[in-house]
PALUMDO-797507 format. One line per 3 residues: number of its first residue (from 1); their letters; for each residue x, y, z of C-alpha. Coordinates in Angstrom, 2 decimals. Each point is the difference from the previous one (the first is absolute). Layout:
NUM) a) X,Y,Z  ... .
***
This chain:
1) xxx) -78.51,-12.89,24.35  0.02,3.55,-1.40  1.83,0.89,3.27 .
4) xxx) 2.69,-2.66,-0.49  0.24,1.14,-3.52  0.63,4.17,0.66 .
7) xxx) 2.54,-1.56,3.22  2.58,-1.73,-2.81  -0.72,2.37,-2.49 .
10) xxx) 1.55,3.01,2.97  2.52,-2.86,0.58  1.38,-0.51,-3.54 .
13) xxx) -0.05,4.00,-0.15  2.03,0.26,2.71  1.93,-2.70,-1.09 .
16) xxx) 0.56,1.96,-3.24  0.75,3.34,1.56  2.93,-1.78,2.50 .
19) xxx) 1.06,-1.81,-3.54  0.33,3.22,-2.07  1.63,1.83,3.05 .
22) xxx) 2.74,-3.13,0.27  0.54,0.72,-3.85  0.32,3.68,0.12 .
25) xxx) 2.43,-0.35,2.72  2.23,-2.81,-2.22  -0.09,2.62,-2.05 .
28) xxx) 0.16,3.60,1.63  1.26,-1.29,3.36  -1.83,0.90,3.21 .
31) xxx) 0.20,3.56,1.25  2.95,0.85,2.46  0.33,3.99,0.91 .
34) xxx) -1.82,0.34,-3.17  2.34,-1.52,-1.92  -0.96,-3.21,-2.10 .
37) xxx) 2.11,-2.84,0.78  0.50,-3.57,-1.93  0.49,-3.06,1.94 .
40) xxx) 3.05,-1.81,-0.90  -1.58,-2.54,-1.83  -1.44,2.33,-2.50 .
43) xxx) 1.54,-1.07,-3.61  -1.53,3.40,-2.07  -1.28,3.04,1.33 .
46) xxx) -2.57,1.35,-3.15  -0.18,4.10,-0.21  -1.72,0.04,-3.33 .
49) xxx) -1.50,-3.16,-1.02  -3.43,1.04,-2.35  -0.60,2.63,3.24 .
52) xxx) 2.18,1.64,2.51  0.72,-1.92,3.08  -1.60,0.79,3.50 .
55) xxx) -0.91,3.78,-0.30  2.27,1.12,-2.00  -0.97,2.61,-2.67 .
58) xxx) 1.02,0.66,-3.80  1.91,4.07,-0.39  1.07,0.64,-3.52 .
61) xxx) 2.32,3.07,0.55  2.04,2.65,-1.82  2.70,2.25,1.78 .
64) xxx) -2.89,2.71,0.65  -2.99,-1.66,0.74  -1.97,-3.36,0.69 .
67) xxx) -3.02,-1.77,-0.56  -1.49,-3.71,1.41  -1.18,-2.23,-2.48 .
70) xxx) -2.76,-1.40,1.88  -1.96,-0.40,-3.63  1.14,-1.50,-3.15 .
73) xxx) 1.55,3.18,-1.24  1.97,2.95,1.64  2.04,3.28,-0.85 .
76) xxx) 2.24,2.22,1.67  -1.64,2.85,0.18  2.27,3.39,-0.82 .
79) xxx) 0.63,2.87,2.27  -1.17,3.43,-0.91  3.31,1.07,-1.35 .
82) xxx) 1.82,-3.78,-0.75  4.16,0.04,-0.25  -0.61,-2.22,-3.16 .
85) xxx) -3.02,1.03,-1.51  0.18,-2.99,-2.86  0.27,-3.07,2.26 .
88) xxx) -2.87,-2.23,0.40  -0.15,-2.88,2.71  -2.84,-2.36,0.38 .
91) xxx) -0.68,-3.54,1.12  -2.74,-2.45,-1.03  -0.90,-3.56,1.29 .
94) xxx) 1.01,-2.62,-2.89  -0.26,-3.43,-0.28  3.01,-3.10,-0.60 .
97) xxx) -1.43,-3.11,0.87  -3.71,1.22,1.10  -1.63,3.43,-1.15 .
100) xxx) 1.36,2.08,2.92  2.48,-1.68,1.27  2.99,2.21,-0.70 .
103) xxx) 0.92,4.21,-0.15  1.01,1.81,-2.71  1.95,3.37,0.49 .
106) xxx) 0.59,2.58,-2.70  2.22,3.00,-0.04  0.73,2.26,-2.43 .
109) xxx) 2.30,3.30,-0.05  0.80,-0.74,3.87  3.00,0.65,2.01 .
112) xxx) -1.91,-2.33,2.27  -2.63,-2.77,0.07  -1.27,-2.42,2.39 .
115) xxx) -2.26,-2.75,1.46  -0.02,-0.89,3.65  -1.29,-2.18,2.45 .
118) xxx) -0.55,1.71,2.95  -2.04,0.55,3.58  -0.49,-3.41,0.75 .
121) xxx) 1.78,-1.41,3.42  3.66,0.37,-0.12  1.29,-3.81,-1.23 .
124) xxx) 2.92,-1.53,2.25  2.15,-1.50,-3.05  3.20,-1.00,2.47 .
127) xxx) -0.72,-4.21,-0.71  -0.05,0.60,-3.88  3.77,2.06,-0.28 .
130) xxx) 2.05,-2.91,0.18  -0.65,-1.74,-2.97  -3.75,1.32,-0.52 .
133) xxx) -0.60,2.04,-3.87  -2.69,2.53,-0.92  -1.57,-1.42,-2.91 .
136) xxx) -3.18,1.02,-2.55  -0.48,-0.09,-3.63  0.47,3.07,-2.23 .
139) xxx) -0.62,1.17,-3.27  1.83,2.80,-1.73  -2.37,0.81,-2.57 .
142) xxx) 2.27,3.35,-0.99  3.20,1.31,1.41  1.44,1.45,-3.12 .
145) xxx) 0.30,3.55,1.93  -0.20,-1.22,3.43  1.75,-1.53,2.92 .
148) xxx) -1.33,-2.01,2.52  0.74,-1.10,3.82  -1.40,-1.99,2.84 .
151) xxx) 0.41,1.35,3.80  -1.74,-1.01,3.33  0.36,2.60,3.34 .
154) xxx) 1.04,-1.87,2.84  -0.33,2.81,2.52  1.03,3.42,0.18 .
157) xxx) 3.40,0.85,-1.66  -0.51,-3.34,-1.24  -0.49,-0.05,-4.18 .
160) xxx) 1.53,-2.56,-2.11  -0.60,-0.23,-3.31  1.25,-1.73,-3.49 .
163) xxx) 0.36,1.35,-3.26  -0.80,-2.37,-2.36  -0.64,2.61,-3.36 .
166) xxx) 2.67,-2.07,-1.99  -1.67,-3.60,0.38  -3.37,1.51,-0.47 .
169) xxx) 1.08,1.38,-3.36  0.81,-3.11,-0.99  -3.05,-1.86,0.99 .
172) xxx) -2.66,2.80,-1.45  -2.29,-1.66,-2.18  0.73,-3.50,1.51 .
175) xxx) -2.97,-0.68,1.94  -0.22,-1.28,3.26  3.41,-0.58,1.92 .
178) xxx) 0.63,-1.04,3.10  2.31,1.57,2.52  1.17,-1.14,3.24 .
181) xxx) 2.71,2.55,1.67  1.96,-1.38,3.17  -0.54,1.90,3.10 .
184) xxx) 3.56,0.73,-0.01  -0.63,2.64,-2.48  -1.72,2.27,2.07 .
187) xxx) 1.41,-0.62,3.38  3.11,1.64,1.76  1.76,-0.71,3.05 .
190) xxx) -2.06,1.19,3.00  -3.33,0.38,-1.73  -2.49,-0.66,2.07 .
193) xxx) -3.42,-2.02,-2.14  -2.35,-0.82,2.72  -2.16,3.31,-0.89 .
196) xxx) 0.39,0.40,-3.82  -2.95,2.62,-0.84  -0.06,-0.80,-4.25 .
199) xxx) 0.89,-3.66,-1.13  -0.11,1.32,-2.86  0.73,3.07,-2.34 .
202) xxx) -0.02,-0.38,-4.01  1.90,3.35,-1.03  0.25,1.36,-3.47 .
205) xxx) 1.59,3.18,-1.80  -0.43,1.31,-3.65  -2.63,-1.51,-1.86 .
208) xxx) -0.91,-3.70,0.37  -2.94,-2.62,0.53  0.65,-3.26,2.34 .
211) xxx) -2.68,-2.31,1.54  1.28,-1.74,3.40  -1.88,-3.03,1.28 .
214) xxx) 0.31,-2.84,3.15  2.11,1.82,2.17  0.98,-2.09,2.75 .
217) xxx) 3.15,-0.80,2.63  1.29,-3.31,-0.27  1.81,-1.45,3.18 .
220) xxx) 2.23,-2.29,-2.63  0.67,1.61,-3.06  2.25,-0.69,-2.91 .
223) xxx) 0.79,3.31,-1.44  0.03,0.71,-3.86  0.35,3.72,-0.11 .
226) xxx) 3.31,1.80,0.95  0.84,3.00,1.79  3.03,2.26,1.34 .
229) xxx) 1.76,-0.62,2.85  -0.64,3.03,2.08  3.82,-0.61,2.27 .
232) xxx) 1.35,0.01,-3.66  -2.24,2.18,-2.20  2.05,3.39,0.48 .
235) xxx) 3.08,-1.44,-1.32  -0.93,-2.08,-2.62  0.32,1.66,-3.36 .
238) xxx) -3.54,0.94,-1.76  -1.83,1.75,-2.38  -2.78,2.48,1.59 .
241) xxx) -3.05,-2.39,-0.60  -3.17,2.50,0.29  -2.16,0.31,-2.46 .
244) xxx) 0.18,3.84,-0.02  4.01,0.10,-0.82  -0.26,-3.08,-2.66 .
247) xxx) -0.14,2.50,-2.53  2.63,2.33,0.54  2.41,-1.75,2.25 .
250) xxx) 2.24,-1.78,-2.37  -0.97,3.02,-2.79  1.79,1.99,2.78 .
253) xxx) 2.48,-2.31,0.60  1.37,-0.53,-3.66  -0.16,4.12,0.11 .
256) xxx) 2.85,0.47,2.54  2.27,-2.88,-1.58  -0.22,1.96,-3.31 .
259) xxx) 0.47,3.70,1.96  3.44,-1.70,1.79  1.06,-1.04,-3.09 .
262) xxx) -0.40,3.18,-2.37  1.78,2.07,2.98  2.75,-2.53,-0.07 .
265) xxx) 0.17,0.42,-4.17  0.11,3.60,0.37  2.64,0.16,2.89 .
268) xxx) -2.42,1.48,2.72  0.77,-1.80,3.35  -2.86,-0.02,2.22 .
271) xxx) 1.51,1.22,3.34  -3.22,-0.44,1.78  -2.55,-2.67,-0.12 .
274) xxx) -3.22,-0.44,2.35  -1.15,-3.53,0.69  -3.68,-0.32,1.57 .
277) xxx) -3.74,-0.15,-0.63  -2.93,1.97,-0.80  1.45,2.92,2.27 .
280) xxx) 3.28,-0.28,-1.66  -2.05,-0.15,-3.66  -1.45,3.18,1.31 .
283) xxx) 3.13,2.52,-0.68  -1.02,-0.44,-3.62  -3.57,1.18,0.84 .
286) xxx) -0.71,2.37,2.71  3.66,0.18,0.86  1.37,1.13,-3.21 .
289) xxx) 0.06,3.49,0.82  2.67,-0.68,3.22  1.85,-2.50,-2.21 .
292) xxx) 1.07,2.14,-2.99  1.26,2.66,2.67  1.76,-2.42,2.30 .
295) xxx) 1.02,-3.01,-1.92  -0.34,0.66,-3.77  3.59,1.05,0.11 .
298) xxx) 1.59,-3.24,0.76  -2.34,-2.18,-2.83  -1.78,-1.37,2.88 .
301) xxx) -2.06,-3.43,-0.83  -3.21,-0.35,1.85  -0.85,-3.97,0.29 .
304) xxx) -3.34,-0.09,1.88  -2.35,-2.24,-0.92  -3.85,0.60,1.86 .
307) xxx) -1.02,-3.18,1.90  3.48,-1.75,0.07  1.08,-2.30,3.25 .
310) xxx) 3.40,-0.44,0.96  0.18,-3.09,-2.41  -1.31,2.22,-2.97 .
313) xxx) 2.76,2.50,0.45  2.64,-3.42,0.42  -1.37,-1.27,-3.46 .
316) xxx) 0.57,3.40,-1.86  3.55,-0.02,1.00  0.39,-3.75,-0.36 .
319) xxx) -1.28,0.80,-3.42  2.18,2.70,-1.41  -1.02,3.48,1.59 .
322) xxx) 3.00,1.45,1.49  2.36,-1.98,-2.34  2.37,1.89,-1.94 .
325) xxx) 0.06,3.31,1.95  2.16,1.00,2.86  -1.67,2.54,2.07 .
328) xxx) 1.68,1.52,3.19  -3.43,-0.35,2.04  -2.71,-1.88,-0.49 .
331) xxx) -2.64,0.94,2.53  -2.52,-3.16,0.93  -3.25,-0.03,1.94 .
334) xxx) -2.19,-2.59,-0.34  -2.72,-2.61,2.25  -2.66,2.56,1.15 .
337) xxx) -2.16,-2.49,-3.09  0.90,-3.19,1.98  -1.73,1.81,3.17 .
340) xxx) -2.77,1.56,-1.76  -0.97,-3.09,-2.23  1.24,-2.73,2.50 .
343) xxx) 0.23,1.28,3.31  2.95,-1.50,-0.07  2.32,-1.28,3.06 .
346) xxx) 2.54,2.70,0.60  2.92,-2.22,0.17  -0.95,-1.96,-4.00 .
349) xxx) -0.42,3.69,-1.61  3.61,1.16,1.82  1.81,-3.57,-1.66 .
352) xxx) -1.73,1.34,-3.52  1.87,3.49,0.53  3.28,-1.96,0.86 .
355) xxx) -0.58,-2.40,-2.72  -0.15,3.34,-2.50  2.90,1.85,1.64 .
358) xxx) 2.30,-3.36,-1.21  -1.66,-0.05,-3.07  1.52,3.73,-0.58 .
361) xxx) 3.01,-0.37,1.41  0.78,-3.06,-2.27  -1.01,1.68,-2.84 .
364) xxx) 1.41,3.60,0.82  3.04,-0.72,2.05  1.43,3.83,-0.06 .
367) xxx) -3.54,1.08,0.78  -0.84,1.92,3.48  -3.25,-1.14,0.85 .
370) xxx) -2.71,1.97,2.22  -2.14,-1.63,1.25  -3.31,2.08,1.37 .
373) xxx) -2.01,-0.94,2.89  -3.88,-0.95,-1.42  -1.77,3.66,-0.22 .
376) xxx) -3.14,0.15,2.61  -3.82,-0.94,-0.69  -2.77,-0.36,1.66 .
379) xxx) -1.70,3.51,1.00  1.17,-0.49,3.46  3.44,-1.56,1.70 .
382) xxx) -1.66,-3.05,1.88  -1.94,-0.96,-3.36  0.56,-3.66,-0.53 .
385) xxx) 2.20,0.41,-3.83  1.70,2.73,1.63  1.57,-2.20,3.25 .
388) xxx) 0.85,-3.01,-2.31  1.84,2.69,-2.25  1.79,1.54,3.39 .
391) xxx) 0.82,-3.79,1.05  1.62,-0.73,-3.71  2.05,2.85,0.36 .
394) xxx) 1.29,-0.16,3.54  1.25,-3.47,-1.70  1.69,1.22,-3.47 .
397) xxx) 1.86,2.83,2.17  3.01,-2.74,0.63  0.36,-0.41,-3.48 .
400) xxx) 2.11,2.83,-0.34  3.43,-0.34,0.19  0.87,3.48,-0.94 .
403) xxx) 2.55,-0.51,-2.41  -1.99,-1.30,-2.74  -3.86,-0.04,1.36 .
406) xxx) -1.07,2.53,1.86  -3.76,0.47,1.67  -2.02,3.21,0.23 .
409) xxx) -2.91,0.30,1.82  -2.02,3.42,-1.13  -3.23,-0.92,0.99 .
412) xxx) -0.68,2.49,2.61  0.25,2.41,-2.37  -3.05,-0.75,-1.59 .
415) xxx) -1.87,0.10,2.49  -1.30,2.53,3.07  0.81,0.41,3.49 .
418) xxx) -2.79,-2.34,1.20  1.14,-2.83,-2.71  -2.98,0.35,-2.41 .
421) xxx) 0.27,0.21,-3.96  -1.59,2.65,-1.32  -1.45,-0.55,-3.63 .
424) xxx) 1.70,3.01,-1.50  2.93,-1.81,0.85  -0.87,-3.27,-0.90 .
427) xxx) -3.75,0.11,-1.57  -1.34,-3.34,0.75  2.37,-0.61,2.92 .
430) xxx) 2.98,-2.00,-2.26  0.86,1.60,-3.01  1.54,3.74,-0.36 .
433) xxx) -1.02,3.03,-1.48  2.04,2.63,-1.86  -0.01,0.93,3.81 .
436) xxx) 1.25,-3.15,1.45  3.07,-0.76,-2.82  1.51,3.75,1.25 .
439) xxx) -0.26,-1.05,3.11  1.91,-3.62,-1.01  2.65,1.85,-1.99 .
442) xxx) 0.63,2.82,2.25  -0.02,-2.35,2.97  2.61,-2.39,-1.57 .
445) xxx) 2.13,2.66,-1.78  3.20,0.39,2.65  0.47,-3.84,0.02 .
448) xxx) -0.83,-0.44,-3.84  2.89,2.65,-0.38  2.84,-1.68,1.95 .
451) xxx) -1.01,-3.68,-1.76  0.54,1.96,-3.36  2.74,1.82,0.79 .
454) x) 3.52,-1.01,-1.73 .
***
């Protein structure tokens, strides 16, 4: 009898281990080459449901360090010498609908922040692109200096992202939303998702506090939260949403309206104007020195705004900068921020330049445009940033027309025989030194000359 009894009892057991297995794989998908698969049947796919799914593990992250959260609570810890000694980062397990059922990430003073679901088998999300959503709950609980983003890494070279900082401001001190994002937002043609290493990245900047719960992949999903169409992103007009250049950007903005306009009151035509980004921003810093020697002369305008896209630089001119002056050149560079932030497809980033380049011409009809070829980064030429820059500009050469937009490609001046950037050149391998702007005037001098000639 006792027999009989231990005999069912090893039954049911086995029974119970084939039925969890069945579940885990509804879930997690079976492993093929190591890579977790979902039958086609599968309706959701849970990554953070009260626990990680399968084996995956909790990293709460800065852009120095990392630490697992494998208790209730974890910091970043700080290097010996930290880049940003203020900024804190930690993670803790909270609670929405049960006591731990949902993480809570705090920043504060950080360039960057973020929590990630990582080292589990690589999840094979091909049957839920078509019409599938990523989907959890979230709580902004304060975003008032912050910005906040969502990402998932489908492979190597493979990061797509969403910046949601503007609809998070608006739901901080809401409660508990949910969000349900269509794949569409973070796939591109010829992206392969059969190996996706993180499902899911929650990414922060400048101070804020957000608690995610129920993260899962729906097969079906109705969307309710928008986001950019990467074919069209570069060329639709925007204002730089990060929460680092909320601040200053449309301070900075209003600024060179108001500078245009008092040189137009006085009678001082600008004959010179730069359009760009942080690199272009930079002649007023560490460049100043080579400006006031080369271009001080002809009341030169410097519009470079750090961070801006291609569709930042088409808002500012959409929105008044180069209006009412009539330089001879205006000298444009701009997209190395839609690689660096986007790794973005060549061919979009080129269409953003183009898009700009009409933008001026409208605007500044008697205006000789040159347009420079995106300046090197990446310490090394076969660095990934660096090709997709070299690819961008082997595109935006045939702009030129050389009669009113002309293309200039200096970049092998800043750099040595062997193709490497050296950081007295460029310090952290994309912005100049005093160093690098004499080597950008002096390089561009004997073309700048004949454009300004009479």
């Amino acid at each position: 009898m006792i027999s009989r009894l231990f005999a069912r009892v090893r039954r049911l057991q086995r029974l119970t281990l084939l039925a969890s297995i069945a579940l885990m794989g509804a879930c997690a998908g079976p492993a093929v080459d190591g890579a977790a698969r979902q039958p086609q049947a599968t309706r959701e796919l849970p990554v953070y449901v009260g626990r990680p799914a399968a084996t995956w593990r909790i990293t709460v992250a800065d852009f120095e360090s990392q630490q697992e959260l494998s208790g209730l609570a974890a910091i970043v810890p700080k290097p010996a010498t930290p880049r940003v000694p203020a900024s804190r980062v930690s993670a803790s397990v909270s609670g929405k609908d049960g006591a731990r059922d949902a993480l809570t990430l705090h920043w504060q003073d950080a360039w960057y922040a973020s929590l990630r679901l990582e080292g589990g088998p690589t999840m094979d999300l091909r049957p839920f692109l078509a019409d599938g959503t990523l989907e959890f709950d979230l709580d902004v609980i304060d975003m008032a200096q912050g910005g906040v983003g969502f990402k998932l890494i489908c492979g190597p070279g493979c990061e797509r992202k969403v910046n949601h900082l503007l609809p998070a401001r608006a739901m901080a001190g809401k409660g508990w939303q949910h969000l349900s994002f269509a794949m569409r937002c973070f796939v591109r043609d010829g992206d392969d998702f059969s190996r996706v290493t993180q499902p899911f990245v929650l990414e922060g900047s400048g101070s804020g506090e957000v608690a995610v719960a129920n993260v899962r992949y729906v097969r079906h999903g109705k969307a309710n939260a928008s986001c950019p169409d990467y074919k069209t992103e570069s060329v639709t007009p925007g204002i730089l949403a990060q929460s680092w250049a909320m601040s200053w950007w449309l301070p900075r903005h209003a600024q060179k309206l108001q500078h245009v306009r008092q040189q137009r009151e006085a009678g001082r035509n600008i004959d010179l104007v730069f359009i760009g980004d942080s690199i272009t921003e930079g002649w007023e810093r560490e460049g100043q020195p080579v400006w006031d020697r080369h271009y001080k002369q002809h009341n030169a305008l410097a519009l470079g705004f750090g961070g801006d896209h291609t569709e930042n630089v088409l808002w500012r001119l959409q929105h008044g900068e180069i209006d009412g002056m009539s330089p001879k050149v205006a000298v444009l560079m701009i997209g190395t921020n839609n690689t660096g932030d986007r790794q973005e497809d060549p061919a979009t980033t080129a269409a953003g330049i183009r898009r700009n380049i009409d933008e001026i011409r409208q605007r500044l009809p008697a205006t000789k445009i040159l347009l420079l070829a995106i300046f090197p980064r990446d310490e090394k030429p076969n660095g990934a940033l660096r090709q997709i820059n070299d690819h961008i500009n082997d595109r935006i050469k045939s702009f030129a027309d050389d009669k009113q937009v002309f293309f200039l490609n200096i970049n092998a001046a800043f750099t040595n025989p062997d193709g490497t950037l050296s950081k007295d050149v460029m310090p952290d391998l994309l912005h100049l030194s005093e160093k690098g702007y004499d080597i950008w005037a002096r390089s561009m001098a004997p073309t700048l000359a004949k454009l300004l000639a009479p």
